[in-house]
C-alpha positions as CSV (number, residue, x, y, z in Angstrom):
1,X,0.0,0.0,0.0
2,X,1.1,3.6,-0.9
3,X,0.2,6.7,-0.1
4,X,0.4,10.3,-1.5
5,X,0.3,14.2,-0.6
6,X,-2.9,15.9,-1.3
7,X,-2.9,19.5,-1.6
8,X,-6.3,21.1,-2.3
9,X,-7.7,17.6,-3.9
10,X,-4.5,17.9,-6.3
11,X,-1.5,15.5,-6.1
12,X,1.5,16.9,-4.7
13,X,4.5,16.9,-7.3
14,X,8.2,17.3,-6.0
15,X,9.8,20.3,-8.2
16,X,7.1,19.9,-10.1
17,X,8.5,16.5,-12.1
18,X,7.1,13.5,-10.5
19,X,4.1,12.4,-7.4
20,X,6.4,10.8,-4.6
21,X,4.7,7.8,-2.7
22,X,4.9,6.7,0.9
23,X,5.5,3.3,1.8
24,X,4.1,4.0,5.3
25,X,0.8,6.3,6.6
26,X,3.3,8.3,9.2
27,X,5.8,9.2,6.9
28,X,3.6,10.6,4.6
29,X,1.5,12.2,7.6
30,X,5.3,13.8,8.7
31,X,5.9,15.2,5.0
32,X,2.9,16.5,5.1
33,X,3.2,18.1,8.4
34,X,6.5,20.1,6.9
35,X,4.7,21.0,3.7
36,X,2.4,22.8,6.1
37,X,4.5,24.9,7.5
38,X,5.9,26.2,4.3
39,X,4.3,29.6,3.3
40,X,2.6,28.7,0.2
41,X,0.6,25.8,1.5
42,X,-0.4,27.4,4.6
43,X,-4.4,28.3,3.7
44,X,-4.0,25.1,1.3
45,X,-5.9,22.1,2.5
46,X,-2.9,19.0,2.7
47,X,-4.8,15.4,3.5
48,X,-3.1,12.1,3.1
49,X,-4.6,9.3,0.5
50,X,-4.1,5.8,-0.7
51,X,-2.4,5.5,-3.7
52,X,-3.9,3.8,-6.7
53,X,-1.7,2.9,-9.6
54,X,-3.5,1.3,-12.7
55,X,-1.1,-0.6,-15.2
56,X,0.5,1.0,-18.3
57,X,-0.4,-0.3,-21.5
58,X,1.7,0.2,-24.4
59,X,-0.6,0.4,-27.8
60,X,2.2,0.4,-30.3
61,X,5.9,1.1,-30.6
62,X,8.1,3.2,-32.8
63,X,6.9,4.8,-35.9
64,X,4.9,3.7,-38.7
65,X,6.7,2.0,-41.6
C-alpha cells in the first residue's frame, strides 16, 4: 500500500517533475506536516490518501513503416 500528498484535492509533485509515494501512513502524515509549515501551502488544504496505480499499457511502438 502507498500513499500520496494531497494539496487542495491535487497531487502533490516534488519540483514539479514527478508524485512521490509513501511506503508507510506516518511518513507521509510527517511530510505532510513540513509541507504545512511552508508559506505557500499554509491556507492550502494538505490530506493524506491511498495510492492507486492502474497498469500501463503500451498500444504500439516506434513509428509507422
Amino acid at each position: 500500500m502507498y500513499y500520496v500528498i494531497m494539496i487542495d484535492g491535487i497531487p502533490y509533485m516534488k519540483e514539479g517533475c514527478y508524485i512521490p509515494t509513501y511506503e508507510t501512513v506516518d511518513t507521509a502524515e510527517k511530510w505532510a506536516r513540513k509541507l504545512s509549515t511552508f508559506g505557500g501551502y499554509r491556507n492550502s488544504k494538505i490530506e493524506v490518501t491511498r495510492a492507486t496505480f492502474k497498469p500501463i499499457t503500451t498500444v504500439s511502438e516506434g513509428l509507422p513503416k
